[in-house]
N, C-alpha and C positions, 0 to 999 in steps of 0.2 A: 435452409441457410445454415450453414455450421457456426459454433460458437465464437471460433476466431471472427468471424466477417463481422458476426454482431457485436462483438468488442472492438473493433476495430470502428465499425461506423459509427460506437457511441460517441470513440474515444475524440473521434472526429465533428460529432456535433456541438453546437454549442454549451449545451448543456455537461456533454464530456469535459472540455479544457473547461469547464466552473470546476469541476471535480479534479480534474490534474490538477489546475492551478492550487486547489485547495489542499489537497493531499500532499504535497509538494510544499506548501506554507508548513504544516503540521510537523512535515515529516525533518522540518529543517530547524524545531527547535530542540535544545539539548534534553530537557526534562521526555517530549515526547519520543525521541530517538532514546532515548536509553529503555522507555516501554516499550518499542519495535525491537531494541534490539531482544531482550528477555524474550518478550514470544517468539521471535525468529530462534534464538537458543532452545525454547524448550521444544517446539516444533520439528528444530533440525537434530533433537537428541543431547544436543547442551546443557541443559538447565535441570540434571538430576538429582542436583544436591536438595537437602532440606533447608 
């Protein structure tokens, strides 16, 4: 079974949409979304500075 299917049928069981729906909560407050975005930055090569 390849990785996609198996992410896909998590994303699909119940226990999936607990975790979208949760992530999805998290990811929609400003304090947390400014920590996404910095990792996303340092990850994508943005965040060189000291």
């Amino acid at each position: 079974m390849s990785l996609f299917k198996k992410v896909t049928d998590f994303a699909k069981s119940p226990q999936g949409k607990k975790a979208i729906d949760q992530a999805k909560r998290y990811a929609s407050d400003p304090k947390n979304k400014a920590k996404i975005d910095q990792v996303k930055n340092r990850f994508m090569g943005g965040g060189k500075s000291k």
